[in-house]
C-alpha positions as CSV (number, residue, x, y, z in Angstrom):
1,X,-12.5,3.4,-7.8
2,X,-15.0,2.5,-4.7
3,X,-12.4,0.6,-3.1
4,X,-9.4,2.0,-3.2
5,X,-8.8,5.5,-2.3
6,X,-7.3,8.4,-5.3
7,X,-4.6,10.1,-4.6
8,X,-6.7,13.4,-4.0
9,X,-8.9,11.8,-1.7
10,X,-6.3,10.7,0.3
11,X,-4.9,13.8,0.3
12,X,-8.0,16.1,1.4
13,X,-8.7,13.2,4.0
14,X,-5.3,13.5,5.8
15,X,-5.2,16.9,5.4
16,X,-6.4,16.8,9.4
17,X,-4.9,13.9,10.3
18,X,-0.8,12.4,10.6
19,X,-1.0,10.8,7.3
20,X,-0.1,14.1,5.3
21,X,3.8,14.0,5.6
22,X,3.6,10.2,4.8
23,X,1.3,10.5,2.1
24,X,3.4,13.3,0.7
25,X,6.3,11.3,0.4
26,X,4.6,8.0,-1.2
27,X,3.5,10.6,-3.9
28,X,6.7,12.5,-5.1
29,X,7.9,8.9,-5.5
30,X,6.4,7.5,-8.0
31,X,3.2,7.2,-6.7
32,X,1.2,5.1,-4.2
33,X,2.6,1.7,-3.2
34,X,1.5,-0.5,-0.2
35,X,3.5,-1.4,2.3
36,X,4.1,-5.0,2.9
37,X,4.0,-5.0,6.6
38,X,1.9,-2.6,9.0
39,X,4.1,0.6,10.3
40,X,2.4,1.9,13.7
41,X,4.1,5.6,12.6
42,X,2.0,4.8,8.9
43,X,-0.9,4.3,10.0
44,X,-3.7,7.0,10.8
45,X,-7.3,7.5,11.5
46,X,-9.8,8.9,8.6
47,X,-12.9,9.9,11.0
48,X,-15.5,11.8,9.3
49,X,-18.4,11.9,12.1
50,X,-21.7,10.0,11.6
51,X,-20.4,8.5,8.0
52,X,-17.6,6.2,8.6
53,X,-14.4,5.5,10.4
54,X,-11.0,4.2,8.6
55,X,-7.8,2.8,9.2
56,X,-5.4,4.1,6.5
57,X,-1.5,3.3,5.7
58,X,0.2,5.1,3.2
59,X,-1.3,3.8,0.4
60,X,-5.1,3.7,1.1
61,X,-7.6,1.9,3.5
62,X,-6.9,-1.1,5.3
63,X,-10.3,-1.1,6.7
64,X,-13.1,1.2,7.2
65,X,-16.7,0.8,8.9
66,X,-19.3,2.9,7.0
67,X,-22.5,4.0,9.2
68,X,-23.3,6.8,7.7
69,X,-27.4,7.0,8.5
70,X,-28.1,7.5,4.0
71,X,-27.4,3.9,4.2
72,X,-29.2,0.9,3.8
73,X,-26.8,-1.3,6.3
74,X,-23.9,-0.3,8.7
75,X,-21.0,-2.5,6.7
76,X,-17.2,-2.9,7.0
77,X,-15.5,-1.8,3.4
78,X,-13.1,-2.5,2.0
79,X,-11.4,-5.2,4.3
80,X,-7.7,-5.4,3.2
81,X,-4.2,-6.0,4.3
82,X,-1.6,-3.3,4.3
83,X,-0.1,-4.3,1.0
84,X,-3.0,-6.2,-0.3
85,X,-5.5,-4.9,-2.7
86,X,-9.5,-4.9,-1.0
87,X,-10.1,-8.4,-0.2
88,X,-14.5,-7.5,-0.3
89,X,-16.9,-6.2,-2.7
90,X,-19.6,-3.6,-1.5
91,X,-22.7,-3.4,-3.7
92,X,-21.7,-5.6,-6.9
93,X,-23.9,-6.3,-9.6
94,X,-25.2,-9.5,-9.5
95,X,-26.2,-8.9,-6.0
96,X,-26.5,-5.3,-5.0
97,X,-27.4,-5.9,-1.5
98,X,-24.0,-7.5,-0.6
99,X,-21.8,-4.8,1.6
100,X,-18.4,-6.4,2.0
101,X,-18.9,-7.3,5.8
102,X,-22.0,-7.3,7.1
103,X,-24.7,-8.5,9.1
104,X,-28.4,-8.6,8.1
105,X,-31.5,-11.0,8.6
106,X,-33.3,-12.2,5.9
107,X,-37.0,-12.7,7.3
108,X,-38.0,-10.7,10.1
109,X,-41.8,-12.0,10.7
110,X,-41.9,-13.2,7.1
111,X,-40.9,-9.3,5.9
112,X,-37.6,-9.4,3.7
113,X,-34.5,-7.5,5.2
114,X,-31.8,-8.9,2.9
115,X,-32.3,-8.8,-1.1
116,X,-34.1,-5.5,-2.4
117,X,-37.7,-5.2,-3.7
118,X,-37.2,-4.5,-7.3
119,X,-39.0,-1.2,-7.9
120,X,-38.1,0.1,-5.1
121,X,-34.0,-0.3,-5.2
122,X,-34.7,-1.5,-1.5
123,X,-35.4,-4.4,1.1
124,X,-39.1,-4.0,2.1
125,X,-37.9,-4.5,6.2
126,X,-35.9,-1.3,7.1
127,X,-32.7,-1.4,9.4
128,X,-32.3,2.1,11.2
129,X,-29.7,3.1,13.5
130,X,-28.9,5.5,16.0
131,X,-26.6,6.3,18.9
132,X,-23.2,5.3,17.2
133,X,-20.7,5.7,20.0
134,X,-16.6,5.3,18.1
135,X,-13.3,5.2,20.4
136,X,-10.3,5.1,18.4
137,X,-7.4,4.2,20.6
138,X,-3.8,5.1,20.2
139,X,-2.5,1.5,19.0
140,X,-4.7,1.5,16.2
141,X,-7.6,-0.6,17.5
142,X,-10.7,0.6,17.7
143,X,-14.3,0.1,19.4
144,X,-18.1,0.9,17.9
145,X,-21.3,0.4,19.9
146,X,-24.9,1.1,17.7
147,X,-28.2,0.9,18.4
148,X,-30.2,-0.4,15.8
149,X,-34.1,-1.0,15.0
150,X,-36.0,-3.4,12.7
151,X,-39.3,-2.3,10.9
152,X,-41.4,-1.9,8.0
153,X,-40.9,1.2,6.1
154,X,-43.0,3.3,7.8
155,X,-44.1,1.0,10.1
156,X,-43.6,0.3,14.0
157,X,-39.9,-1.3,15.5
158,X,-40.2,-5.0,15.5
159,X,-37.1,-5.9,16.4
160,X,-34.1,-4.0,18.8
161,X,-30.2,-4.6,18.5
162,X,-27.4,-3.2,20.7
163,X,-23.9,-4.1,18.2
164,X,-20.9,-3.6,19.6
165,X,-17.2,-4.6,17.8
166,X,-14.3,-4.4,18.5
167,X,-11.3,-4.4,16.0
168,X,-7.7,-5.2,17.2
169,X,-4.5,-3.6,15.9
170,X,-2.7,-4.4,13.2
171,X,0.3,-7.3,13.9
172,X,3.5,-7.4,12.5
173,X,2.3,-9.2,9.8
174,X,-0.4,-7.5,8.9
175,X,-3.4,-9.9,10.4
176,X,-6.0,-8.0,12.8
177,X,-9.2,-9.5,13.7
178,X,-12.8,-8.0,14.2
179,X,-14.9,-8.9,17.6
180,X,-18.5,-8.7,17.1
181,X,-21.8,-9.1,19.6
182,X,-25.2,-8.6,18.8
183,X,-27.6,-8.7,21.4
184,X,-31.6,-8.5,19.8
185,X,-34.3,-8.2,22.3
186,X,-38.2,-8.3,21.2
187,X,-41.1,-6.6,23.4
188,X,-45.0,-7.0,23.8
189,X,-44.3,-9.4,20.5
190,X,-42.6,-12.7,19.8
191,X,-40.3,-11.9,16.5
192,X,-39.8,-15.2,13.7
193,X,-36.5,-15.0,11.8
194,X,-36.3,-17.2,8.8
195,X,-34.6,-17.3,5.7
196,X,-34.6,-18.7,2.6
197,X,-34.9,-23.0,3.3
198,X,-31.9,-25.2,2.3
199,X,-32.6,-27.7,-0.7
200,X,-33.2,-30.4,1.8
201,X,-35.9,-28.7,3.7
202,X,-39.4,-28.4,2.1
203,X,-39.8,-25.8,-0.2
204,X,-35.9,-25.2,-0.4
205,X,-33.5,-23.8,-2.6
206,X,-30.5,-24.9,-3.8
207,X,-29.3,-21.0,-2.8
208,X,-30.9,-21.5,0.7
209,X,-29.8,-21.2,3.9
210,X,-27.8,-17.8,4.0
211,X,-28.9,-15.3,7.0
212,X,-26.8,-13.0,9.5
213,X,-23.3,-12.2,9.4
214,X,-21.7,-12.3,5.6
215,X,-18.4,-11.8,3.8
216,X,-19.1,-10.8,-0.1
217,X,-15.6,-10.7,-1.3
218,X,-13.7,-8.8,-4.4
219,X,-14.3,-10.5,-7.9
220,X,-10.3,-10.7,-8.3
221,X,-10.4,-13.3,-5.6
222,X,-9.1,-16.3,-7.3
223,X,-7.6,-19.7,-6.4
224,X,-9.9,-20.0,-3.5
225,X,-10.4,-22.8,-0.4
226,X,-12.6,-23.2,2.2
227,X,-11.8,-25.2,5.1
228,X,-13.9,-25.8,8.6
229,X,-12.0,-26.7,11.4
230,X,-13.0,-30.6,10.3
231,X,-11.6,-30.3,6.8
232,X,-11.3,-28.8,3.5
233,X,-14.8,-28.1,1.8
234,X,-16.2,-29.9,-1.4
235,X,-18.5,-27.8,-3.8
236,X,-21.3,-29.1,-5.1
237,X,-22.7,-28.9,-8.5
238,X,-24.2,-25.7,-7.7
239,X,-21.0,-24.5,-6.3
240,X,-21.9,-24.6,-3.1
241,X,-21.1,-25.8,0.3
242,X,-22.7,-26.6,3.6
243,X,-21.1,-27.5,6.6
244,X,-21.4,-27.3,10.6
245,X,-18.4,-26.2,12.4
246,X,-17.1,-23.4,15.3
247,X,-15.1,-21.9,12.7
248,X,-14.5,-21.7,8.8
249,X,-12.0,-20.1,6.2
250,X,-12.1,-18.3,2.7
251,X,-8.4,-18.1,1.6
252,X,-7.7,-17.4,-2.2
253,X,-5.0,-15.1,-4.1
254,X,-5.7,-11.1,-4.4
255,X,-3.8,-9.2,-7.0
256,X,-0.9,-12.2,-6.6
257,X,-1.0,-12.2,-2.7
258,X,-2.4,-15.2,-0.5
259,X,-5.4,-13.6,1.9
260,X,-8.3,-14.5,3.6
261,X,-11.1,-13.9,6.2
262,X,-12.0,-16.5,9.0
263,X,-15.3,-16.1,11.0
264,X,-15.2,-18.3,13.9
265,X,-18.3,-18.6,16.1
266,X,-19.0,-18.1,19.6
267,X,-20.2,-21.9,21.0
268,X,-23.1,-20.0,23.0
269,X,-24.6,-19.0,19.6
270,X,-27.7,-20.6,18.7
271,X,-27.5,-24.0,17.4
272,X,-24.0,-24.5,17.7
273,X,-22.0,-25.5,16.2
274,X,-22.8,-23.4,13.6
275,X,-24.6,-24.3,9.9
276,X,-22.1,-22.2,7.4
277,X,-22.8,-21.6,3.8
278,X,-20.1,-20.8,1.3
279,X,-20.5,-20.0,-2.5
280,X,-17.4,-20.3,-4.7
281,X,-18.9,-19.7,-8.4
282,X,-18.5,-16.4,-10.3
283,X,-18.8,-14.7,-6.7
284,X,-17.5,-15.7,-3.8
285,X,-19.4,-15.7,-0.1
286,X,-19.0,-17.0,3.2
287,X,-22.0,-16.9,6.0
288,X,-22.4,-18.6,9.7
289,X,-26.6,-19.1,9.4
290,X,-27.9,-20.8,12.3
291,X,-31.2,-20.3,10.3
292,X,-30.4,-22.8,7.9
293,X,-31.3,-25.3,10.5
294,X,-34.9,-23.6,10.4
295,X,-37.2,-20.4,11.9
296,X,-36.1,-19.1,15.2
297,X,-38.5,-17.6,17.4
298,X,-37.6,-14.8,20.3
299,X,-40.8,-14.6,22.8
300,X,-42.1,-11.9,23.8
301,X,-39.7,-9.8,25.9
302,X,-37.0,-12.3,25.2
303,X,-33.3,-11.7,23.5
304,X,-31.3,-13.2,21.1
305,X,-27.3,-13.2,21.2
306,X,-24.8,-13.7,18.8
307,X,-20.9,-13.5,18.6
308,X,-18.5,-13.9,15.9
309,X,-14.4,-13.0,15.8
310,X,-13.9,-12.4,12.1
311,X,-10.0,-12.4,11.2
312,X,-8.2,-10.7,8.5
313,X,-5.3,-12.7,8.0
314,X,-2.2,-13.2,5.2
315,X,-2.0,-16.7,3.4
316,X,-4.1,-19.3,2.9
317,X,-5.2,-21.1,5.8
318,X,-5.7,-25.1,6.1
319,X,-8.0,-27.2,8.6
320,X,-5.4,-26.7,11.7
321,X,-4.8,-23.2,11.5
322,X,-8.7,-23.1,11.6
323,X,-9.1,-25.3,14.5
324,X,-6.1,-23.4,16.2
325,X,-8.0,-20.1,15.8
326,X,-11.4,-21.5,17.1
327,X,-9.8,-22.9,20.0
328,X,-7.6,-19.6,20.9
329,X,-10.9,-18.2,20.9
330,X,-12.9,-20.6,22.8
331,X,-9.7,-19.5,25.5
332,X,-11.2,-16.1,25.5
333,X,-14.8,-16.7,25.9
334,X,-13.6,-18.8,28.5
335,X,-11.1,-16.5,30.5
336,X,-13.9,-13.4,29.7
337,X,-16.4,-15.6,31.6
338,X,-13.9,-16.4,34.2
339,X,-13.4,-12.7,34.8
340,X,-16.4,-11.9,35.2
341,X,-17.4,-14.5,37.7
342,X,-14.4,-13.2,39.7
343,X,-16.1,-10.0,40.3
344,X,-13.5,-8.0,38.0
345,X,-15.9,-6.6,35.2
346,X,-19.3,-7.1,33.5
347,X,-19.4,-9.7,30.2
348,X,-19.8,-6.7,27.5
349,X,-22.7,-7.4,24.5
């Protein structure tokens, strides 16, 4: 299966790495079973240069960020806890241009760089990338910078991006969480993002509204919640929800184990606080979309940032966990920006 690694797999991709012995051992015991809580001497890297990074227990992939250059996005998939089956879907049916976690405008001066053209099996706007610098650290966290271009197919870059993200170790019980900056920066030409208009808007769509940073996750998901850090979230007809908020939640059950992913956004983000769009019908999605509120223009030589803290987390999280989590973040914007104002570093992008 895509999202869970076979037993040969597993074995040819720790043959080079510390897994092996532990691996070994999960399968001459009756085969391969998660563990419920992350072991520091269970965990390994997968590294397979310019295609992907992974972090792996014994069992399979806890999470793994795919850039290999053959693809259409850079994504993170799957996204799990260590004793969790994959919490996201990459590339489902209704909607092949989901990735699990991902990040993608839809309108990039009025050329589509989300849903696919239909002959074609892709968007019309290509992302490219380049320059993928990974540092894998010895606790089990682990840092990516990329370099990535917006265009036509075989047209002139539009559009720039410097991505860099940061993903923490694993805790005791099993939550990590997933630091991401964008910085997008235009030349000799003003860029328009846009996206598809909410229902209220003129022209809209009751599907409207989606743009940037998305969580697709696994069709098993079941008994699912959303909650901002005002409330808990009621669907409408559609199955949809709107909201604006520094932070929401998707919990649900996974294979009989209470999981989610919170994004929580950065208050210097355009627009803030944040527009958020959630679906909870046959699929299940969660996006931050500050282009819900309209078209955004960056002039000409002008930039763009955005940051998100994405966490991975066990159980099903209410309002005040939520506000808890946007406010312990708010604390390290704050104490970065503190630093850095003392002369001790340079804010990162």
């Amino acid at each position: 299966m895509e999202t869970r690694l076979t037993s040969e797999r597993m074995m040819k991709n720790a043959a080079s790495h510390s897994c092996l012995p532990i691996l070994l051992i999960a399968l001459f015991h009756g085969g391969l079973v998660r563990a419920a809580s992350p072991d520091q001497k269970a965990l390994c890297w997968d590294k397979q240069e310019g295609k992907h990074l992974a972090l792996l227990d014994q069992a399979g992939v806890i999470w793994q960020f795919n850039f290999g250059s053959e693809l259409m996005k850079p994504y993170f998939h799957p996204v799990s806890l260590p004793g969790s089956d994959p919490l996201t879907a990459n590339r489902p049916g209704d909607h092949s241009w989901h990735h699990g976690l991902w990040f993608s405008w839809v309108k990039i001066n009025g050329v589509n760089y989300w849903e696919h053209v239909r002959k074609a099996g892709r968007p019309a706007g290509q992302t490219r990338w380049r320059d993928t610098q990974v540092t894998c650290r010895d606790d089990y966290s682990a840092e990516f910078k990329m370099q990535l271009e917006y265009g036509p197919h075989a047209g002139e870059t539009v559009l720039w991006e410097e991505r860099r993200i940061v993903v923490s170790a694993v805790d005791s019980t099993g939550q990590y969480q997933i630091d991401w900056s964008s910085t997008f920066s235009s030349r000799e030409r003003a860029v328009t993002l846009s996206c598809t208009p909410v229902p209220t808007a003129a022209g809209g769509k009751f599907y409207g509204g989606y743009a940037g940073l998305g969580v697709r996750f696994a069709e098993r998901f079941s008994d699912r919640q959303v909650h901002s850090a005002e409330g808990k979230a009621e669907f409408d007809s559609k199955d949809r929800y709107r909201t604006r908020s520094a932070a929401c939640d998707y919990s649900g059950d996974i294979a009989g184990r209470d999981a989610g992913i919170a994004i929580l956004s950065d208050p210097e983000n355009p627009r803030s606080p944040s527009n958020w769009y959630a679906i909870r019908s046959h699929m299940s999605f969660l996006n931050p979309s500050f282009l819900a509120s309209g078209p955004y223009i960056i002039p000409a030589k002008g930039q763009l940032r955005v940051r998100y803290r994405v966490i991975v987390h066990p159980g099903q999280w209410g309002t005040d966990r939520v506000a808890q989590a946007a406010a312990a973040y708010l604390h390290d914007l704050e104490a970065e920006h503190s630093k850095v104002e003392r002369g001790n570093g340079s804010r990162q992008y």
